[in-house]
MOPAC internal coordinates of N, CA, C and O (Angstrom, degrees):
PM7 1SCF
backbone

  N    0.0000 0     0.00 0     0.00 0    0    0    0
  C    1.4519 1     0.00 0     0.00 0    1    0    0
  C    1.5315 1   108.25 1     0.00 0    2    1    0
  O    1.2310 1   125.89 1   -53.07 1    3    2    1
  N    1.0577 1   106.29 1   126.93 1    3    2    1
  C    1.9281 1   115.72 1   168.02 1    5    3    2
  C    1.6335 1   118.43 1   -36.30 1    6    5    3
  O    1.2310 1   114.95 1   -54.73 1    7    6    5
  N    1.1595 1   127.18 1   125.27 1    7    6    5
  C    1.1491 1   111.46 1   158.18 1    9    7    6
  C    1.4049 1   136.09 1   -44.24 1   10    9    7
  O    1.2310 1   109.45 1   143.76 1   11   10    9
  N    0.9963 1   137.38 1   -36.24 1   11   10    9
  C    1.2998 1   158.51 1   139.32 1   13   11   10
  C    1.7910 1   115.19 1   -27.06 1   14   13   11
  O    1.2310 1   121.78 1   125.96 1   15   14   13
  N    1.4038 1   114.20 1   -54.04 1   15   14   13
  C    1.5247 1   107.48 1  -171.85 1   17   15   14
  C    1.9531 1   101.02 1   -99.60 1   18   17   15
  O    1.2310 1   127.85 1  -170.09 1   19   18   17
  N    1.2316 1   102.49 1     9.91 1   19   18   17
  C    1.4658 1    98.02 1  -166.16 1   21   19   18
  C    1.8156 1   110.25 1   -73.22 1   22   21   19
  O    1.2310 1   126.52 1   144.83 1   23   22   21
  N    1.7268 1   105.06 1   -35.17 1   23   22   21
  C    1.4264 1   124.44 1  -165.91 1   25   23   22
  C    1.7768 1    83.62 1   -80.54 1   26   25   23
  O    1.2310 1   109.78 1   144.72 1   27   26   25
  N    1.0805 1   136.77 1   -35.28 1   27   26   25
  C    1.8383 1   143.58 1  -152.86 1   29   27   26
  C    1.9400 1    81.48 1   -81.11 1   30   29   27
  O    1.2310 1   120.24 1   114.95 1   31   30   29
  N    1.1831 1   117.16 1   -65.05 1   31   30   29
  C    1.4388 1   136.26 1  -164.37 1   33   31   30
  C    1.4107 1    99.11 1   -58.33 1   34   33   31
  O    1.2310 1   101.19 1   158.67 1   35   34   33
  N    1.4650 1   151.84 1   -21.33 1   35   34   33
  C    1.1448 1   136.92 1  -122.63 1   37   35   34
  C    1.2011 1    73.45 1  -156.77 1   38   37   35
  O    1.2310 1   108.13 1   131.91 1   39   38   37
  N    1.9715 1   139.79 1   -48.09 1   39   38   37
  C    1.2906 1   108.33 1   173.30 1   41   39   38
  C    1.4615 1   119.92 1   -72.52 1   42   41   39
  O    1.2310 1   118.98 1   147.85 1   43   42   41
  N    1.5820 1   119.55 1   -32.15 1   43   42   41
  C    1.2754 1   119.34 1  -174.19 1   45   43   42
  C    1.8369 1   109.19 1   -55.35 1   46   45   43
  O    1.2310 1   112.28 1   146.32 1   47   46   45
  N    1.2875 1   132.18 1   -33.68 1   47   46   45
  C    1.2466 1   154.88 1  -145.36 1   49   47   46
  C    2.1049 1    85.09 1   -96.80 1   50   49   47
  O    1.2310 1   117.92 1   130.71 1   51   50   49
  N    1.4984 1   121.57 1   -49.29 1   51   50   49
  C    1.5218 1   103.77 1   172.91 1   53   51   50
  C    1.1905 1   102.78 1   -87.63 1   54   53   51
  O    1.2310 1   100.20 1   135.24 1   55   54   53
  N    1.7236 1   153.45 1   -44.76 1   55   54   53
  C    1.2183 1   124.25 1   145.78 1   57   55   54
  C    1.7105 1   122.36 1    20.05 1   58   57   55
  O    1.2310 1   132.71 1    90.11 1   59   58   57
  N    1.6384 1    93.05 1   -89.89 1   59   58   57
  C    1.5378 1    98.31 1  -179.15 1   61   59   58
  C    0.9330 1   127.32 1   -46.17 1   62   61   59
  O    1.2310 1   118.30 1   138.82 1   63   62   61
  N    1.9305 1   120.85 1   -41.18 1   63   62   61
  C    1.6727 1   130.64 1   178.12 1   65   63   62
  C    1.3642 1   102.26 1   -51.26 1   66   65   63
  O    1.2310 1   118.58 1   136.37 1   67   66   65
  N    1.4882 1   120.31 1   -43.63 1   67   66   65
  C    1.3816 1   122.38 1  -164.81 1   69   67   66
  C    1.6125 1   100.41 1   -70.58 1   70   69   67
  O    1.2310 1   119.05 1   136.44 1   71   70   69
  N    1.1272 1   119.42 1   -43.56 1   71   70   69
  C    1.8915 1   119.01 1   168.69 1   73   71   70
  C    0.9508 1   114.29 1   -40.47 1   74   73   71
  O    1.2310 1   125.43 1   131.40 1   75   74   73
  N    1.6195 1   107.18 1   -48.60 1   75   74   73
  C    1.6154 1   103.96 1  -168.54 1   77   75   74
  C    1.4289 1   107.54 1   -79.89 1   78   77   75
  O    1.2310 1   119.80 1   159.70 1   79   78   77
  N    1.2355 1   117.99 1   -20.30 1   79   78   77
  C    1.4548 1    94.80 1   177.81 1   81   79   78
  C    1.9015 1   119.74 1   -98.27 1   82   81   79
  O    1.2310 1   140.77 1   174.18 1   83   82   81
  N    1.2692 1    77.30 1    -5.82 1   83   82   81
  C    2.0406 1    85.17 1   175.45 1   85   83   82
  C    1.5905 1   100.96 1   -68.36 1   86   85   83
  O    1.2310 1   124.32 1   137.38 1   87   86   85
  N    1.3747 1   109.32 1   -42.62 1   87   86   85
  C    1.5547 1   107.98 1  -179.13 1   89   87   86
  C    0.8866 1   103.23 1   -76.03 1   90   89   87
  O    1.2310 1   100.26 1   131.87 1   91   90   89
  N    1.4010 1   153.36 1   -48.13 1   91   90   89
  C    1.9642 1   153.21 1  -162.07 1   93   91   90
  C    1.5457 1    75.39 1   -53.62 1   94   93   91
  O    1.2310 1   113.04 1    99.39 1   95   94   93
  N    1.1035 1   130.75 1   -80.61 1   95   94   93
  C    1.3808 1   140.25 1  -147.92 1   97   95   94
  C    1.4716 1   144.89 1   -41.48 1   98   97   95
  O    1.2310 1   140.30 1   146.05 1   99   98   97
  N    1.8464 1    78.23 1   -33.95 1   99   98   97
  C    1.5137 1   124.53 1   177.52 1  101   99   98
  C    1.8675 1    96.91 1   -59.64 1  102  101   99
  O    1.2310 1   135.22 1   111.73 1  103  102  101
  N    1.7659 1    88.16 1   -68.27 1  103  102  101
  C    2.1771 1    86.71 1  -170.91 1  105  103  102
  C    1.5506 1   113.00 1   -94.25 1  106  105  103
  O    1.2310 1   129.52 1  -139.79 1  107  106  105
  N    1.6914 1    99.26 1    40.21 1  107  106  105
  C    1.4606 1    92.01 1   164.81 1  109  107  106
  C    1.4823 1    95.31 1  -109.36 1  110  109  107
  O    1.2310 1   121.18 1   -13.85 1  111  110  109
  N    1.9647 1   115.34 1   166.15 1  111  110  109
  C    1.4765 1   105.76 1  -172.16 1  113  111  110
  C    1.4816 1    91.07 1  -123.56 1  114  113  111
  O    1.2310 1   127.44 1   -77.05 1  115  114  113
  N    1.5375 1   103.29 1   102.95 1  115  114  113
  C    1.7338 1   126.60 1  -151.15 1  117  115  114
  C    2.2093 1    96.21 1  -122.14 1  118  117  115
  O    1.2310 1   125.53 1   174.72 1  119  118  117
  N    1.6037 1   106.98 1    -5.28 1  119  118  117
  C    1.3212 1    91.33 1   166.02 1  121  119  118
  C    1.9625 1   105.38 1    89.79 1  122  121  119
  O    1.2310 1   114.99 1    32.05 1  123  122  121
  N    0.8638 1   127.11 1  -147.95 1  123  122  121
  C    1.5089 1   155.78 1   131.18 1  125  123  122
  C    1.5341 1   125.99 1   -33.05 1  126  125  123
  O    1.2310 1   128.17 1   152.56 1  127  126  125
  N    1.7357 1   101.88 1   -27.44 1  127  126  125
  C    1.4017 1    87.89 1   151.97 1  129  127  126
  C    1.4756 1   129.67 1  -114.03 1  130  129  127
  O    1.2310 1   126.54 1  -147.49 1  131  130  129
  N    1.0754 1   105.02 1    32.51 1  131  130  129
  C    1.5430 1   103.12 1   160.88 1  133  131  130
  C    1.6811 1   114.08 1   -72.59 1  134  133  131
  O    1.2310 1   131.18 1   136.90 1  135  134  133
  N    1.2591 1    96.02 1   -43.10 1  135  134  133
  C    1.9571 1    96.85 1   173.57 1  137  135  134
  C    1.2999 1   108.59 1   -66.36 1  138  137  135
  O    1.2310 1   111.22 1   155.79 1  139  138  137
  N    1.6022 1   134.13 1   -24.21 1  139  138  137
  C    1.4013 1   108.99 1  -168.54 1  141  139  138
  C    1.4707 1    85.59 1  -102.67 1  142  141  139
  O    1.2310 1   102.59 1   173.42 1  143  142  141
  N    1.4778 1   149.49 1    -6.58 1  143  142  141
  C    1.5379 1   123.37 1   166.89 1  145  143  142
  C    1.3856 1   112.28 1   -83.94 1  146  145  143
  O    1.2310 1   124.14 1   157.91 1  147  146  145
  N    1.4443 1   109.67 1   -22.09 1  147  146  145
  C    2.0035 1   107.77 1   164.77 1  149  147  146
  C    1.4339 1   115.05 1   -47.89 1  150  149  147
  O    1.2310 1   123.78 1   106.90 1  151  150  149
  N    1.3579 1   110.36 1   -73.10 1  151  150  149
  C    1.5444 1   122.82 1   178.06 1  153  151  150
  C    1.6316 1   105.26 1   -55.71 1  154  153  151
  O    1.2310 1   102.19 1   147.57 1  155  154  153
  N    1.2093 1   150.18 1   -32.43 1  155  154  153
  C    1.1312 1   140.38 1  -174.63 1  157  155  154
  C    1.5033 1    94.07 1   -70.36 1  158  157  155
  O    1.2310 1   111.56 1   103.36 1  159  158  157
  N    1.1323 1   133.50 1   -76.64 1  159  158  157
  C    1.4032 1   161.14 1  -178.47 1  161  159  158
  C    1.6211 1    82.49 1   -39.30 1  162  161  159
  O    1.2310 1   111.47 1   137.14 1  163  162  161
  N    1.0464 1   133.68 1   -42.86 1  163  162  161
  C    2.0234 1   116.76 1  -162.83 1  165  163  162
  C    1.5792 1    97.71 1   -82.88 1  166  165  163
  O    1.2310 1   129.15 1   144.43 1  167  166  165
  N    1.3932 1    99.98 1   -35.57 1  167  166  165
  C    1.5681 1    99.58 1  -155.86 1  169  167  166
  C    1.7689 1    91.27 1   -89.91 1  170  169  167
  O    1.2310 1   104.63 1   162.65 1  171  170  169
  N    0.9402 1   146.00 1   -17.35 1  171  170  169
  C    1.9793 1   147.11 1   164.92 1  173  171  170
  C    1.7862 1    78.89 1   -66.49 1  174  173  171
  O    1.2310 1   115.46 1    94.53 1  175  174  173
  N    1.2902 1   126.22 1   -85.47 1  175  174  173
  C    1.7732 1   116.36 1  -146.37 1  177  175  174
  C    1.8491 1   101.41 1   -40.51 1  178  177  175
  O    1.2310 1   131.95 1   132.28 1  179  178  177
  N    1.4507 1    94.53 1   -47.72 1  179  178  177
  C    1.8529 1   103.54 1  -170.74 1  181  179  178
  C    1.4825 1    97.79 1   -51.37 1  182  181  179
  O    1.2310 1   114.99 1   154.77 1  183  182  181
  N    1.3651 1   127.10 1   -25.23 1  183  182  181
  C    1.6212 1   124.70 1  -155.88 1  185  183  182
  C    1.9135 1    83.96 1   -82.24 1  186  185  183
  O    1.2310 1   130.70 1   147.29 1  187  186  185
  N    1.1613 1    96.97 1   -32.71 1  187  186  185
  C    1.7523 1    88.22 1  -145.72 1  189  187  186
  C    1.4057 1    91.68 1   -89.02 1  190  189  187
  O    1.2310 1   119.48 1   152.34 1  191  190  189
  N    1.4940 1   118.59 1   -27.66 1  191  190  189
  C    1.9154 1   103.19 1  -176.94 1  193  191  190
  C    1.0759 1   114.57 1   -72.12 1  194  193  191
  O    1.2310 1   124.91 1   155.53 1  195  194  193
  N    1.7937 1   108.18 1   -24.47 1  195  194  193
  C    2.0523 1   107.68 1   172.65 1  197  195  194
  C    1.4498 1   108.58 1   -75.64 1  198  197  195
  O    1.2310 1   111.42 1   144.60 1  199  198  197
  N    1.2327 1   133.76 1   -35.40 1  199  198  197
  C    1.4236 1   138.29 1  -159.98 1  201  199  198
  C    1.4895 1    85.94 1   -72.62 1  202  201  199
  O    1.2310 1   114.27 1   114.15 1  203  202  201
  N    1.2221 1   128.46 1   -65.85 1  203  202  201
  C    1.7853 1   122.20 1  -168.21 1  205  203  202
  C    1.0250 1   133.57 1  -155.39 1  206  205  203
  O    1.2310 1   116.46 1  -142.66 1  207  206  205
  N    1.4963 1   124.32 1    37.34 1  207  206  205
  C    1.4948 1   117.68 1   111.92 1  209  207  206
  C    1.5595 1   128.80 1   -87.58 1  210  209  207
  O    1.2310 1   121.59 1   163.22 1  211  210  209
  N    1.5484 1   114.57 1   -16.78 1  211  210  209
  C    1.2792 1   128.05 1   177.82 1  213  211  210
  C    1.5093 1    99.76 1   -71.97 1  214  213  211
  O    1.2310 1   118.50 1   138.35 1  215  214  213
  N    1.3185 1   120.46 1   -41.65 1  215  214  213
  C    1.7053 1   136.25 1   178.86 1  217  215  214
  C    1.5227 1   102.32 1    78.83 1  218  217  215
  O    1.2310 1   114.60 1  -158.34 1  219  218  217
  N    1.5101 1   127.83 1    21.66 1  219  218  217
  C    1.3965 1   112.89 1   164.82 1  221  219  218
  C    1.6227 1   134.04 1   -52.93 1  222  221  219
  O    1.2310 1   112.09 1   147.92 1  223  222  221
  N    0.6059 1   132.53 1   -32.08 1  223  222  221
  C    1.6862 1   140.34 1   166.17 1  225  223  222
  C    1.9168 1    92.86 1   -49.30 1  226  225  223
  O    1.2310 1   113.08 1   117.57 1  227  226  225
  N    1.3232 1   130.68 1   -62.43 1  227  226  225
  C    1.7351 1   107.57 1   166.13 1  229  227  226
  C    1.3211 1   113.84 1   -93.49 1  230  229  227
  O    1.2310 1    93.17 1  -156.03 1  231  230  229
  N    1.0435 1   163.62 1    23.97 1  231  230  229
  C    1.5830 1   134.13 1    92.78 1  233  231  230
  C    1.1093 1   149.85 1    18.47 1  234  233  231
  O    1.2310 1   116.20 1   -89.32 1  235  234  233
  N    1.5131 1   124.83 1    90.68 1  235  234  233
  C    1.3773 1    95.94 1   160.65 1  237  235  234
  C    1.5303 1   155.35 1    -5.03 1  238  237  235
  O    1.2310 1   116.08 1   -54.58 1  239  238  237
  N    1.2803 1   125.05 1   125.42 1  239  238  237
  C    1.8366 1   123.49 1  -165.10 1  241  239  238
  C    1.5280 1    83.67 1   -44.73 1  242  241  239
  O    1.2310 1   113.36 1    97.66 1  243  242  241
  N    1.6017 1   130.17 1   -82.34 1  243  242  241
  C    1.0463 1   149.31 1  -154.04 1  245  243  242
  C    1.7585 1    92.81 1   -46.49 1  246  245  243
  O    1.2310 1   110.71 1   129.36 1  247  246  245
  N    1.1399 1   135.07 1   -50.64 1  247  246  245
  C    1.1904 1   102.94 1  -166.53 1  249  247  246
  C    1.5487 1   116.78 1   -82.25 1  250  249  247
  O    1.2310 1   124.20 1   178.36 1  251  250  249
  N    1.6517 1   109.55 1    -1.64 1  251  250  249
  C    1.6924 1   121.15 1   175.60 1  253  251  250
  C    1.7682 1    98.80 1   -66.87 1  254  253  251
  O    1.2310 1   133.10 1   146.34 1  255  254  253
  N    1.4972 1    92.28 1   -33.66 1  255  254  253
  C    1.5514 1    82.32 1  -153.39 1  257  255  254
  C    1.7217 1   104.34 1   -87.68 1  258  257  255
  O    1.2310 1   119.91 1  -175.52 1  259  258  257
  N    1.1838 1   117.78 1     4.48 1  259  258  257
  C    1.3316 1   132.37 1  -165.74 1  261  259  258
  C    1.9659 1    92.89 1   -99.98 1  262  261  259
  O    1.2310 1   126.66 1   156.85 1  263  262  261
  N    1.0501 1   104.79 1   -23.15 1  263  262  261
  C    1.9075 1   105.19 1  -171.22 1  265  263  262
  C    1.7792 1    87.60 1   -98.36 1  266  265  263
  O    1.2310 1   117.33 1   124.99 1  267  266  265
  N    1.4138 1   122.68 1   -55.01 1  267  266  265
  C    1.0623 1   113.37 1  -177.00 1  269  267  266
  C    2.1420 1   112.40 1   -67.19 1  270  269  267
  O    1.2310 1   123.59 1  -177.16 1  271  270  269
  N    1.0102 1   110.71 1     2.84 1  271  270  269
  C    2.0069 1   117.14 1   179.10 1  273  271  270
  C    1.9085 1    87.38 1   -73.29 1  274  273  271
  O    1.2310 1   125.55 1   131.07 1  275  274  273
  N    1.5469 1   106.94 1   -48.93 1  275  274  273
  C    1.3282 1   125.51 1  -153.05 1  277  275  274
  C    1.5542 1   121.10 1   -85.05 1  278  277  275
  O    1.2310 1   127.18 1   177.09 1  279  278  277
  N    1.3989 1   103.79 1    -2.91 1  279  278  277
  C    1.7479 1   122.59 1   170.06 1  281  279  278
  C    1.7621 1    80.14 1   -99.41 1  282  281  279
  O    1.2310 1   112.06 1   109.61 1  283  282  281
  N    1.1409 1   132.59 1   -70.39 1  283  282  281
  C    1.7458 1   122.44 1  -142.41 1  285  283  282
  C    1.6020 1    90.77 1   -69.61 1  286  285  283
  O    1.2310 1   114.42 1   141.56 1  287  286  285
  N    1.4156 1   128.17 1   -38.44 1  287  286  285
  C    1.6249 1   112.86 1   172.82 1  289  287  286
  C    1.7466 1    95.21 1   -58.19 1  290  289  287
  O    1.2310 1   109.81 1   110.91 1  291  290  289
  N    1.0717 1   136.73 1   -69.09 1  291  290  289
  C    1.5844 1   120.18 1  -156.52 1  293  291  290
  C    1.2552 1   109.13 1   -53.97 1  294  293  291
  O    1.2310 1   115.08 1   133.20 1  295  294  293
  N    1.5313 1   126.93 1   -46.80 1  295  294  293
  C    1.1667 1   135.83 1   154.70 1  297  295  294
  C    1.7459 1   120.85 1    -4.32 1  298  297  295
  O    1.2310 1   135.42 1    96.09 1  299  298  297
  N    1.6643 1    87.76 1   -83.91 1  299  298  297
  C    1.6905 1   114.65 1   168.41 1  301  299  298
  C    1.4345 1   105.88 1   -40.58 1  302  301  299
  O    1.2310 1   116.72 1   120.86 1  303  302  301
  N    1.8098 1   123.85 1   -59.14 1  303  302  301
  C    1.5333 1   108.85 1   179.21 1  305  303  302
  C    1.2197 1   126.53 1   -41.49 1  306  305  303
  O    1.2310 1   121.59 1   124.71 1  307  306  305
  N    1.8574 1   114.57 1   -55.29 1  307  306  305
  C    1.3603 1   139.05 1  -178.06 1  309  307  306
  C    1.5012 1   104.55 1   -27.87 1  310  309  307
  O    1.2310 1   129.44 1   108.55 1  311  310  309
  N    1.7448 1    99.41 1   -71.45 1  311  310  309
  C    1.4226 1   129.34 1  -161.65 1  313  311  310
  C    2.1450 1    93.06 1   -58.17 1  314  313  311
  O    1.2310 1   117.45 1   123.02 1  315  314  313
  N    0.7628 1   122.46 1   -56.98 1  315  314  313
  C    1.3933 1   142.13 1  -164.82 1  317  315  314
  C    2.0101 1    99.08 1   -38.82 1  318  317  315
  O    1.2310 1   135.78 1   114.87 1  319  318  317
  N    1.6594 1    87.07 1   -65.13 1  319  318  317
  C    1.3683 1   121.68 1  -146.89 1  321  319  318
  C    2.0636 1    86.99 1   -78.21 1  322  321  319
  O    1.2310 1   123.74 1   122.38 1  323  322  321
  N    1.1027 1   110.43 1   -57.62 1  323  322  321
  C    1.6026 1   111.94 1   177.91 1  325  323  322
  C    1.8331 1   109.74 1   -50.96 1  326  325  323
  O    1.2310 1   121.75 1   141.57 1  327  326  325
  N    1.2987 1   114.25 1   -38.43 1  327  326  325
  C    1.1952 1   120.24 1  -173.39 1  329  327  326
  C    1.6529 1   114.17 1   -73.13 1  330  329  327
  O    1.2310 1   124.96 1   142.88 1  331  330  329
  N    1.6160 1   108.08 1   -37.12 1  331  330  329
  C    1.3370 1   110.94 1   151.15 1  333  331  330
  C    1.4174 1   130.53 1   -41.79 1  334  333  331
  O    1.2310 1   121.27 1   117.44 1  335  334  333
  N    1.4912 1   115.18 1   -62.56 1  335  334  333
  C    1.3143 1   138.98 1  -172.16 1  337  335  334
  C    1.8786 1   104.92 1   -52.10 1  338  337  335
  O    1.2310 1   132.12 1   141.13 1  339  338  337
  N    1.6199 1    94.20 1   -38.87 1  339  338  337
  C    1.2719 1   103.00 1  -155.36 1  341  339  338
  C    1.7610 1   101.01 1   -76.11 1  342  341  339
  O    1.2310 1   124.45 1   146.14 1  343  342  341
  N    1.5544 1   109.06 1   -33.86 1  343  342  341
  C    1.4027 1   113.56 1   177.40 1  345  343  342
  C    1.6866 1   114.40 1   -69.48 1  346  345  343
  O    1.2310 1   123.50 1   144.66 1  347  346  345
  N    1.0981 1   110.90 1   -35.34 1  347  346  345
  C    1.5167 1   105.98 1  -157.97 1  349  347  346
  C    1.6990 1   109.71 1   -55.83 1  350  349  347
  O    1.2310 1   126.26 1   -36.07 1  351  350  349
  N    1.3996 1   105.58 1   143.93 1  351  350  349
  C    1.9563 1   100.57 1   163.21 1  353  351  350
  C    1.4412 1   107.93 1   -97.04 1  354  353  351
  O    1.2310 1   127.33 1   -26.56 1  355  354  353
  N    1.4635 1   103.51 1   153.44 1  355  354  353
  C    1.1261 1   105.02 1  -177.08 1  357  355  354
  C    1.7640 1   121.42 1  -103.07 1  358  357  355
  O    1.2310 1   120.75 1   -64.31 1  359  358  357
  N    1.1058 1   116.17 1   115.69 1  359  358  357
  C    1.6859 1   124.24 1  -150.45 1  361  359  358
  C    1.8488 1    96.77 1  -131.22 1  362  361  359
  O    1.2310 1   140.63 1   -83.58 1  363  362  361
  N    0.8419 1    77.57 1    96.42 1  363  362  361
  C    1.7467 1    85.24 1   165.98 1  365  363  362
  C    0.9900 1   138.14 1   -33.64 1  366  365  363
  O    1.2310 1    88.69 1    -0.64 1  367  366  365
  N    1.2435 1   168.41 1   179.36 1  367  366  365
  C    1.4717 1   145.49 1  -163.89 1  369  367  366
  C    2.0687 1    93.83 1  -142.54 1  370  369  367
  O    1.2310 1   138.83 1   -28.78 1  371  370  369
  N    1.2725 1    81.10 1   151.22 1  371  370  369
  C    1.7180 1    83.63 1  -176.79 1  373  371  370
  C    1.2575 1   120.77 1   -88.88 1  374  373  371
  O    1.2310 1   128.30 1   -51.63 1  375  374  373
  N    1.4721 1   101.62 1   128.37 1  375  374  373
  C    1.8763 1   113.27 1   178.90 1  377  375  374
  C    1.0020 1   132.97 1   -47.25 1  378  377  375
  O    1.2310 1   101.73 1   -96.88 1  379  378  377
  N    0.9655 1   150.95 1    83.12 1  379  378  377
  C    1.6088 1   128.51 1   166.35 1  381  379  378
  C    1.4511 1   112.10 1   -99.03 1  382  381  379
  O    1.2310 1   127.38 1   -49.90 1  383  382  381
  N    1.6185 1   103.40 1   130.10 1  383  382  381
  C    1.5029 1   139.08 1  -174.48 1  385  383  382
  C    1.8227 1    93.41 1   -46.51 1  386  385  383
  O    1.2310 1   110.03 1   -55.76 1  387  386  385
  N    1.2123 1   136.32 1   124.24 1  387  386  385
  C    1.1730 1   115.91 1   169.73 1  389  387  386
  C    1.7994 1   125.16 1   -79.83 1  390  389  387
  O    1.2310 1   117.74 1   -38.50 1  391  390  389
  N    0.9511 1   121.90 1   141.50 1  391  390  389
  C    1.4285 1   126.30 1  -168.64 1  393  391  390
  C    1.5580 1   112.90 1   -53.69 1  394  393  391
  O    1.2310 1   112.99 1   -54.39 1  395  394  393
  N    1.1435 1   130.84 1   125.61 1  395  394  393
  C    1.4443 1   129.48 1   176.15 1  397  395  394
  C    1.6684 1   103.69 1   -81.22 1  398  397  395
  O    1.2310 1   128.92 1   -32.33 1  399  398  397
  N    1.5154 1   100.41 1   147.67 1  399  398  397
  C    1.6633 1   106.74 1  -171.16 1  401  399  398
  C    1.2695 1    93.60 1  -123.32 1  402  401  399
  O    1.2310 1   123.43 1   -52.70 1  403  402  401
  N    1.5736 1   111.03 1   127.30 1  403  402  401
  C    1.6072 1   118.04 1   167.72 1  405  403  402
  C    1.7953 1   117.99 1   -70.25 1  406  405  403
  O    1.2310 1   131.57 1   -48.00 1  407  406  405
  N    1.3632 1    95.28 1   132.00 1  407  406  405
  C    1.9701 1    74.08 1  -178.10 1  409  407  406
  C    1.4058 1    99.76 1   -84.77 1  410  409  407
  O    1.2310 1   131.81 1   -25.06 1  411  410  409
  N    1.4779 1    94.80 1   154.94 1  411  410  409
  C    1.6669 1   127.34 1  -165.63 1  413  411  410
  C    1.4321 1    78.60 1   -74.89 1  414  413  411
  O    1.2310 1   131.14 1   -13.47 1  415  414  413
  N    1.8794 1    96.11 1   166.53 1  415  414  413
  C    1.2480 1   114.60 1   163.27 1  417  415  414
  C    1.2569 1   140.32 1   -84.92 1  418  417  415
  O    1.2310 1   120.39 1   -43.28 1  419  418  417
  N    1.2955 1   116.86 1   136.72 1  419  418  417
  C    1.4146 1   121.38 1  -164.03 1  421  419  418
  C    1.7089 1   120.56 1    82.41 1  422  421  419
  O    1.2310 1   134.74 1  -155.18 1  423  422  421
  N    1.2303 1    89.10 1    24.82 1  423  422  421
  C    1.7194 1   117.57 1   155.55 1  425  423  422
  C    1.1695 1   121.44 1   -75.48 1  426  425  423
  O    1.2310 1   108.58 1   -64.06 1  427  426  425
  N    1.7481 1   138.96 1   115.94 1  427  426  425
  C    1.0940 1   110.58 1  -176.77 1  429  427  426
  C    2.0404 1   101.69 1   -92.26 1  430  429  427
  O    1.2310 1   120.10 1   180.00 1  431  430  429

């Protein structure tokens, strides 16, 4: 194997481990931690497609700091959007009976 495709080959190859265990994980009945081995497992693959296929580690500072601007905005949404969710009351919306329609004539 090339020096070059060996680090590409070796992440794509834990990639998959990480599949296989996001799915094992999925049809096991693990409670509360099925969400924290999803997100562990999303946020390791995300580590490894920026680390090297993205190639940040040789990068420019500026372009590290341009991927890391773009985690603290998603961040900021997360944080934003949960804090919403978290305030709202929940108030039911008001019924109205819907109107019955006579059929016209010469309806069959």
């Amino acid at each position: 194997m090339a020096q070059r495709t060996r680090p590409l080959v070796l992440t794509w190859l834990a990639l998959l481990a990480l599949l296989a265990l996001s799915a094992g994980s999925a049809w096991m009945p693990l409670g509360w931690m099925n969400t924290a081995i999803g997100l562990a497992v999303a946020a390791v693959k995300a580590l490894l497609v920026a680390i090297v296929f993205m190639r940040l580690r040789a990068r420019h500072p500026l372009m590290r700091l341009t991927a890391l601007a773009g985690l603290v905005t998603l961040a900021l949404l997360f944080a934003l959007s949960g804090a919403d969710y978290a305030t709202r009351s929940e108030e039911p919306a008001p019924w109205q009976q819907p109107s019955t329609v006579s059929p016209s004539a010469g309806s069959s």
